[in-house]
N, C-alpha and C positions, 0 to 999 in steps of 0.2 A: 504494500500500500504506500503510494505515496505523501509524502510528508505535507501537515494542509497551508494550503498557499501554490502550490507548486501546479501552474494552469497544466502542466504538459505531465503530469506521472511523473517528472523527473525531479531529482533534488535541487536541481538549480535552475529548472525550465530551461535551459536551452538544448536543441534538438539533439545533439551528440551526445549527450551525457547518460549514459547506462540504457542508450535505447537497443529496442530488440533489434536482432539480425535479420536483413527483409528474407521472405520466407522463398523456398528451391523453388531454382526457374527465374528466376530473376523477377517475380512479380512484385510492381513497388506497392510497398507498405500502405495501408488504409491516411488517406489525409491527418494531419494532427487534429484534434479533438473530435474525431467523427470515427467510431468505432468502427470494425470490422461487419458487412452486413449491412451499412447506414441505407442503401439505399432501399431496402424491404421496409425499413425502420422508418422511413422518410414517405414514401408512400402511404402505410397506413396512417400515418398521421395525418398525412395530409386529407385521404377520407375521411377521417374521423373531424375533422375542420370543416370539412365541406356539408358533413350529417350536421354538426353543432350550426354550424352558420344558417341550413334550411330552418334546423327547428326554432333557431333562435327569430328569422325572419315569420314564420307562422305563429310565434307566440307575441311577438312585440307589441299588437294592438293594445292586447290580454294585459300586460305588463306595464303599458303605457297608462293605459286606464287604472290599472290598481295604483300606479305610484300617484296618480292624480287625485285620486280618491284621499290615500293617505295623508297627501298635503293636502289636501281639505280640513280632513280630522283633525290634523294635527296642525294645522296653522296657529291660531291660537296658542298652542304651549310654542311652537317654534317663534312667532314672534315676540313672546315676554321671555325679556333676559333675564337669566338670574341674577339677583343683587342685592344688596342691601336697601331698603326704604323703596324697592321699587317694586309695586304691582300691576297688575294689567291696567288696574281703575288706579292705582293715586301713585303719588310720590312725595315720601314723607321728610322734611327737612327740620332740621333743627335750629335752635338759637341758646346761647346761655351769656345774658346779662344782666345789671342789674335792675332786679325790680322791686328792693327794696333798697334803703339807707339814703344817704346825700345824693344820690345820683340816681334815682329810681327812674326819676322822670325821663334821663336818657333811653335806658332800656324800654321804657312804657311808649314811647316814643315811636323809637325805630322797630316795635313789633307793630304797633298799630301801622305804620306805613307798609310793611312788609307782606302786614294779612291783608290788608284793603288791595292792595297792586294782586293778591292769589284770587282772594273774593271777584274780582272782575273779569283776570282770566278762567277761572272756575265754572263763574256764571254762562262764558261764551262760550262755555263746553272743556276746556282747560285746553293742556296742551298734548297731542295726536290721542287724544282721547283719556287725557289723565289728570285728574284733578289733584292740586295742588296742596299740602295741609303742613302747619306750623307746630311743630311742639319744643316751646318755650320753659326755659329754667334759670332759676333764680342764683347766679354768683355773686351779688352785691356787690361789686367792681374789686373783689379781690380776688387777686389770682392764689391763693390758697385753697380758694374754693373752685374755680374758675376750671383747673384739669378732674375734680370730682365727675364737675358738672356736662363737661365736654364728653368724658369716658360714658356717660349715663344717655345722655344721646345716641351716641356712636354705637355702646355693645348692650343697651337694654332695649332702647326706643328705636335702635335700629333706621338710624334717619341717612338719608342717601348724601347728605352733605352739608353743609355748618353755612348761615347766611345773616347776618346782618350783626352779628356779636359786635357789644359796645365797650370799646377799652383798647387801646396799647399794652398799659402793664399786663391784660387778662393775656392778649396775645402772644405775650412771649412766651406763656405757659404752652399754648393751644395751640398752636402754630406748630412746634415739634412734635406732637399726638397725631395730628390729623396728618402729616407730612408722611411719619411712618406707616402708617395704616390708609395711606393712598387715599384720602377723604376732604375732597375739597371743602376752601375758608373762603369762602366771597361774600365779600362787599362789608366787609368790619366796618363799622363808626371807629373810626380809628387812622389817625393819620403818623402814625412813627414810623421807624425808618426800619423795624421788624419785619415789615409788612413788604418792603421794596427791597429786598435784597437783589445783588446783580452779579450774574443773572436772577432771574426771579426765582424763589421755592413754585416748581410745579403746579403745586395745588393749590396757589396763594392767589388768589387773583381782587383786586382794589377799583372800586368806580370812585373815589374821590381822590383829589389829590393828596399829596404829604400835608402836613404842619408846619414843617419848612417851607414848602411852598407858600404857605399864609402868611406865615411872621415875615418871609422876604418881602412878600406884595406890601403887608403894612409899614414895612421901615420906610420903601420906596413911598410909600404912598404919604406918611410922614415929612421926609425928605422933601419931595419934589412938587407934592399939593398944598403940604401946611407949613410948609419953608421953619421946619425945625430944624434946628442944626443935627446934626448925627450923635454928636459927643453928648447931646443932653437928654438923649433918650436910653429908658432903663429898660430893665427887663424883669417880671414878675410869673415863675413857671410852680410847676407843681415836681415835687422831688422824686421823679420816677423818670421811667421810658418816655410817658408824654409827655415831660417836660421838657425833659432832652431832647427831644426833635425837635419842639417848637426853639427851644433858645439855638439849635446847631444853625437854624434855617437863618434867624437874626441875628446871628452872630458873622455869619456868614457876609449878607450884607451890609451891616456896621464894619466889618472889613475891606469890603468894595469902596466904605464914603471914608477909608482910611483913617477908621475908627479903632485901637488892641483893644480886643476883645477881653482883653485882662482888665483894664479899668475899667468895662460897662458897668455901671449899678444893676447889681442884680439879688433878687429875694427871691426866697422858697418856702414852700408850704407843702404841709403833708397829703400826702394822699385819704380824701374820703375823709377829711377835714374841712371845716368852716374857720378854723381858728389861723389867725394870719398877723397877730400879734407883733411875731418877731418877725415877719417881712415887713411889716409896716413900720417898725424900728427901726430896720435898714434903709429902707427909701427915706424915712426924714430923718436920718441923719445926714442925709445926700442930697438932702431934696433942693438946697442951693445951686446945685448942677443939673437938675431934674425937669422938663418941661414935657415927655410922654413918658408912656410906661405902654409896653409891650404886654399883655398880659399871654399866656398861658396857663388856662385855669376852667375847672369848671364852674358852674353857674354859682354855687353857694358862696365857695371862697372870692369869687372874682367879683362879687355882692359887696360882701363884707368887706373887700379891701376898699374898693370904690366909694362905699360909704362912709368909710373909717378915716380915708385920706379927705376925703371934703369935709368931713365934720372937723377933721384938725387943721383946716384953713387951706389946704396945698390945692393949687390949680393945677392938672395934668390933663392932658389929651387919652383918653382912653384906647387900646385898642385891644380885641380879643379874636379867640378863632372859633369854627365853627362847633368845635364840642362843646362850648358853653353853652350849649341851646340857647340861641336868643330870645325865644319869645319866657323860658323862664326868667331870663337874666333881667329882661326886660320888665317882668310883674314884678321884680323882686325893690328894683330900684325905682320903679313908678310908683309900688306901693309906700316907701320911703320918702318920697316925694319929689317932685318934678325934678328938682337942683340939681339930685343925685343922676337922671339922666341924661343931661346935659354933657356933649363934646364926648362921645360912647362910640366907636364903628366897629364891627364885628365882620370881620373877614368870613364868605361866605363860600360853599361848592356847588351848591343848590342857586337857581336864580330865586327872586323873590315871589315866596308861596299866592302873594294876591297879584301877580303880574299876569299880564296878557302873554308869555309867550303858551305857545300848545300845550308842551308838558305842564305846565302850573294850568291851567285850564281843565285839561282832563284828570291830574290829581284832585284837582277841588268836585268836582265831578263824582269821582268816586267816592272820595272820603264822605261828601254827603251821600251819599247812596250805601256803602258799606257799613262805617263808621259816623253813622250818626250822631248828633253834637259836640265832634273833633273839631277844635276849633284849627285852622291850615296853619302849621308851622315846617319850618326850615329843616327838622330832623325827621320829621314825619314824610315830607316831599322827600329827602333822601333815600330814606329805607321803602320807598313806592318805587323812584327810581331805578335803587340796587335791584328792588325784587323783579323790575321787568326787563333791565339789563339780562339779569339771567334767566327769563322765560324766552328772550328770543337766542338764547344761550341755548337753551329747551330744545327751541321748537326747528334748529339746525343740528342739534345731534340728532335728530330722527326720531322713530317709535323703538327701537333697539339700542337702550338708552345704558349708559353705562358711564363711569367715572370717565378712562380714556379718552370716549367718543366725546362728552360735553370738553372735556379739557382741549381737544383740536378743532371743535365748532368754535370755542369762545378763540383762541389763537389767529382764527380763521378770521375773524369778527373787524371789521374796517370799515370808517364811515360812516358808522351807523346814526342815526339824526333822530332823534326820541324827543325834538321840539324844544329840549332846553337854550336854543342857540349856540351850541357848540356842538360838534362829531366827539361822536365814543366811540372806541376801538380797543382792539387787546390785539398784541401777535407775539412770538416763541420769546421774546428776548425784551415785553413789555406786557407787564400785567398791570398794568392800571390804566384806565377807561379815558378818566378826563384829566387835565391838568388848568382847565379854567377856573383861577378864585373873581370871586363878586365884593365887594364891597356894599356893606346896607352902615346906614345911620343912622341910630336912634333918637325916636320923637320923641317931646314930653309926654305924649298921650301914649307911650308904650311900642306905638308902630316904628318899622321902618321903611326909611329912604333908601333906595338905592343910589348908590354914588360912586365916580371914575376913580380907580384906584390909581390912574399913572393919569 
């Protein structure tokens, strides 16, 4: 027997090597790999091809019609893919923010805009015949609690992908869980620089811009609308992840107007904190050199400091970003009293919730028809946004829906015009949507103005 590997019976495959002696009479040897006999061997084979090929031709109809039959029957299981949070009829998503403590109102927020944008596609029959459903959980904007609350999603409630989570600090938790476990994070309230790594985390995909993006717009817009010097603007952040973006971004541009970043006045406050004390210690002990303040903050503490420095006589120009939800920030200082809203702009990614363009039209639209007596705000218009971004995210992966297939729909995704007057887009090497901030200015009646940031 020859040794295996060896195509010819010999130990080294080439023809001379221990081959037999051609047999008396000189008749040459059988062809190599075609045994002695082949041609008896080769004929009946070749009958037996010609019997299979008739019967095969007389049975095909027979064959043709059963396989058609079975892809009948079996259509249905063949086109629901197996996966996580996806059924034939729904597709189950999750959220974990807060919906209690200082910051509830974020979370209460960006779920209500989230379900009202599913309630509409839902109502229109959802998306290739799948209805849309939210299951919400409460991390209180700590991330201690924050990867509990993600894993309880993911491996109890079995939700096909994580969408509108509110927080930076949560995301740094959340962001490595869903990464490993292949489970897209779209569209966080949330602008740190977690979220934008480059190239981007796979699964990580963002419709608003950074916080850097915002504090640059307001330094500029400081700068070159309200003709403040550069050197006499501070900076007011909160002592985490979200803080740090927002001050990288104005630090950034206080660099540009040839400002060291080492002397800007700058104060900190805790996270999921109202108490702002000792930042407000810090700015007046400075506040000789002080004419804005940059804020990074949420609604409570950015309240409290606002109040605290007009009550002790300091005139500054206010400026904040879109996680303070303006319209609470706004009740909080109106109900304080007018003075305190006075010279307030909040850097926006949303246009303004009562504006005429399309998208702010058909939000208010739903929000009365879903969410009745939601009164239209800035975070709510977001998480409507986010949540239709990713149904037309949906509705180009197909009915054979799968983590994969929506991650190369949304990459695919360019141009798309959803009436905020900007194009949203994502491709391989950019996951985030838009990079347009808005400037609005607050009235003393509470409302805002919109206004040119450059």
């Amino acid at each position: 027997m020859a040794p295996t590997g060896d195509p010819r019976g010999t130990p080294s495959g080439r023809p001379g090597d221990g081959a037999a002696p051609p047999p008396a009479g000189g008749a040459p040897p059988p062809a190599p790999g075609r045994p002695a006999g082949g041609r008896a061997a080769f004929a009946l084979a070749g009958g037996v091809a010609a019997a299979v090929a008739l019967l095969a031709l007389l049975l095909l109809p027979r064959a043709q019609d059963a396989e058609r039959t079975a892809r009948k029957v079996l259509a249905p299981a063949l086109a629901m893919p197996p996966g996580r949070g996806v059924t034939d009829s729904e597709i189950v998503f999750g959220m974990a923010s807060p919906f209690s403590g200082a910051n509830r109102e974020l979370g209460r927020a960006m779920k209500v805009g989230v379900e009202t944008a599913f309630a509409a596609v839902n109502a229109a029959g959802g998306v290739h015949g799948r209805k849309l459903r939210l299951v919400a959980l409460d991390d209180g904007y700590e991330p201690s609690r924050t990867l509990g609350a993600v894993r309880e999603l993911v491996e109890r409630e079995k939700v096909f992908a994580i969408v509108g989570n509110v927080g930076t600090p949560t995301a740094v938790v959340s962001i490595p869980f869903c990464q490993e476990r292949k489970v897209l994070f779209f569209g966080a309230f949330a602008g740190g620089d977690v979220l934008r790594r480059v190239p981007p985390d796979r699964y990580v995909f963002n419709f608003r811009p950074s916080y850097a993006e915002e504090t640059s717009a307001a330094v500029r817009w400081l700068v070159r609308v309200r003709r403040i010097d550069p050197r006499r603007i501070a900076v007011l952040s909160q002592d985490d992840g979200f803080g740090e973006s927002g001050w990288r971004g104005a630090a950034r541009q206080l660099s540009a107007y040839g400002v060291d970043p080492a002397s800007v006045v700058r104060a900190r406050y805790r996270r999921n904190e109202e108490e702002v004390a000792a930042a407000l210690e810090t700015v007046q002990a400075s506040a000789h050199r002080v004419d804005a303040v940059v804020l990074v903050a949420t609604y409570r503490a950015a309240s409290a400091f606002i109040r605290k420095t007009r009550e002790a006589g300091l005139v500054f120009a206010y400026t904040n970003v879109s996680a303070v939800d303006p319209s609470a920030l706004a009740e909080e200082l109106v109900a304080a009293g007018g003075r305190f809203a006075r010279d307030v702009m909040v850097t926006q990614v949303v246009p303004l919730p009562g504006s005429r363009a399309p998208a702010a039209l058909k939000y208010r639209e739903d929000l009365a028809r879903y969410a009745a007596g939601e009164r239209p705000g800035a975070v709510t218009l977001e998480g409507w946004i986010a949540a239709n971004l990713l149904v037309e995210g949906l509705r180009r992966a197909g009915r054979e829906l799968d983590t994969e297939r929506l991650v190369a729909a949304l990459e695919g995704m360019q141009g798309l015009d959803l009436g905020m007057g900007t194009k949203l887009g994502f491709a391989p090497t950019n996951h985030q949507a838009s990079h347009k901030v808005w400037g609005t200015a607050l009235q003393p009646d509470g409302a805002y103005r919109q206004i040119d940031l450059e």
